[in-house]
RONU-321355 format. One line per 10 residues: number of its first residue (from 1); their letters; for each residue x, y, z of N, C-alpha, C. Coordinates in nm, 4 decimals. Last residue first. Example, Ala and Ser with C-alpha at 12.3 -4.5 7.8 and 13.67 -1.06 7.14 Angstrom:
// RONU-321355
2 = sa = 1.2850,-0.2250,0.7080,1.3670,-0.1060,0.7140,1.2900,0.0030,0.7870; 1.3190,-0.5690,0.7800,1.2300,-0.4500,0.7800,1.3200,-0.3300,0.7800
END
This chain:
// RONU-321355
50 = xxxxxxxxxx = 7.2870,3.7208,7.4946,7.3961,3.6570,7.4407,7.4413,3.5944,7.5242; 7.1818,3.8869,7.6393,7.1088,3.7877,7.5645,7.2088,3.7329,7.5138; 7.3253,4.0444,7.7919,7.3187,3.9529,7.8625,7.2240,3.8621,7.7495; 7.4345,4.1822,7.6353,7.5624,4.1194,7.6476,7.4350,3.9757,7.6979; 7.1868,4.3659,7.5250,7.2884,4.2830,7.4319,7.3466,4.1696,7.5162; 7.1685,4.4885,7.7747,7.0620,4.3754,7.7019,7.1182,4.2730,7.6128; 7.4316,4.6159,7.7769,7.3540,4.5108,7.8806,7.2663,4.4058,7.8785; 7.3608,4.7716,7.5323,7.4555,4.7048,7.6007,7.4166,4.5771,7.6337; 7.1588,4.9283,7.6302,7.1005,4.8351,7.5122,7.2545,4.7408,7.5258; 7.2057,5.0717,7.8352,7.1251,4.9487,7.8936,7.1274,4.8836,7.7555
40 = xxxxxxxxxx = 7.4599,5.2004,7.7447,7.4866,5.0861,7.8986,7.3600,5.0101,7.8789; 7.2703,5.3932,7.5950,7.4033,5.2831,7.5366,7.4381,5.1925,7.5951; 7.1445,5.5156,7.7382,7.0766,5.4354,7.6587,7.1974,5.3148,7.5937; 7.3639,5.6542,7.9130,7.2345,5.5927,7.9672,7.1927,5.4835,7.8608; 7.4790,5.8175,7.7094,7.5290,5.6872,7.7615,7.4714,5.5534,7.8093; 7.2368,5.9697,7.6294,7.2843,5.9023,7.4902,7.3783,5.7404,7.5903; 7.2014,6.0901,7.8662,7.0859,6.0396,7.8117,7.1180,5.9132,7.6950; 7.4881,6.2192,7.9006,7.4686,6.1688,7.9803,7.3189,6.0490,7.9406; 7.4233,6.4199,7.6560,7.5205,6.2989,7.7007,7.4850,6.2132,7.7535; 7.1731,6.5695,7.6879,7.1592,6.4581,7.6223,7.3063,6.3584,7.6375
30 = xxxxxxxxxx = 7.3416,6.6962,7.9174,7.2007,6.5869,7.9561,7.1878,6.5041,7.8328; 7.5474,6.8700,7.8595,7.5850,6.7526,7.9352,7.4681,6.6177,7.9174; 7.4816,7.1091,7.7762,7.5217,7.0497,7.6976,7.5386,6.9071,7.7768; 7.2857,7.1914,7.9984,7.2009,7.1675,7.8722,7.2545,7.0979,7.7815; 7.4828,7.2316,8.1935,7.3576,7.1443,8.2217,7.2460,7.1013,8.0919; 7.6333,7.4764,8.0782,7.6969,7.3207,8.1117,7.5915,7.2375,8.0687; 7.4636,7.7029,8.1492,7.4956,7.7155,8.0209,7.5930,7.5307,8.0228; 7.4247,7.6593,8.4147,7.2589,7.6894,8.3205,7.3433,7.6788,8.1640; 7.6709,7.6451,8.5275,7.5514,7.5344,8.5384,7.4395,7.5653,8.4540; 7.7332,7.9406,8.5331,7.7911,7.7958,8.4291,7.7028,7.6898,8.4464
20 = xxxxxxxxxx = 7.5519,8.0734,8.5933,7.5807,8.0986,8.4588,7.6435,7.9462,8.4084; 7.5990,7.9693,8.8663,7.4767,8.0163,8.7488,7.4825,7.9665,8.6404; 7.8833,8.0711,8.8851,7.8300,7.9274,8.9416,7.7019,7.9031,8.8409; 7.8400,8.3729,8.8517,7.9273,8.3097,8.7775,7.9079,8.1339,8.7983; 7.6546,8.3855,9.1243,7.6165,8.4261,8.9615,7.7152,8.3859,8.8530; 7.8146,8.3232,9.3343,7.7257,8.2551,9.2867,7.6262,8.2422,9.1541; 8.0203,8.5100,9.3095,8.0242,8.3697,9.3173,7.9622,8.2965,9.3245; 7.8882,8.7743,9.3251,7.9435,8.7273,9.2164,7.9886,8.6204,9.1585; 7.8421,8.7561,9.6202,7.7178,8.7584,9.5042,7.7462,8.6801,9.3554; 8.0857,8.7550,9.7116,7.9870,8.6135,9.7005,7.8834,8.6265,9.6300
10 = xxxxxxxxxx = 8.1527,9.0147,9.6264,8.2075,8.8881,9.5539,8.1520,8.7436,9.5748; 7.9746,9.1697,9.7614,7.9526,9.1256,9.6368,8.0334,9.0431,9.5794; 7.9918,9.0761,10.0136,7.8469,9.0344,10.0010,7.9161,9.0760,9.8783; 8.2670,9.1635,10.0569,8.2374,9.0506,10.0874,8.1313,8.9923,10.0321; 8.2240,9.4863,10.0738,8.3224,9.3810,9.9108,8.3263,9.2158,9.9191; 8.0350,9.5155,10.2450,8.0123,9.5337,10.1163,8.1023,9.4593,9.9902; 8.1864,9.5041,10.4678,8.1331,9.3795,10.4434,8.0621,9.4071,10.2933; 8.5807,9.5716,10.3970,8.4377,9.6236,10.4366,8.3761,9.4881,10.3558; 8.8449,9.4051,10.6076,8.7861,9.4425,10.4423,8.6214,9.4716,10.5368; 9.1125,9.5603,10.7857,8.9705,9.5210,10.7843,8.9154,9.5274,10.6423
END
């Protein structure tokens, strides 16, 4: 039998390590994701005026 104490803290811990990475990821990712964004539509504009 595992006790429900080592259960509730490794899911604790699995969601605080989840956290951590999404709060420390999510900041490097957005201007990416912002920089592609802008690149596909001036693109697009490009291809299709042409």
């Amino acid at each position: 039998m595992v006790p429900d104490d080592w259960v509730d803290e490794s899911t604790l811990e699995l969601f605080n390590s989840a956290d951590t990475y999404y709060a420390l990821v999510l900041p490097c990712l957005m201007p990416v994701i912002i920089i592609h964004f802008i690149l596909i539509e001036v693109g697009l504009e490009f291809f299709i005026n042409n």
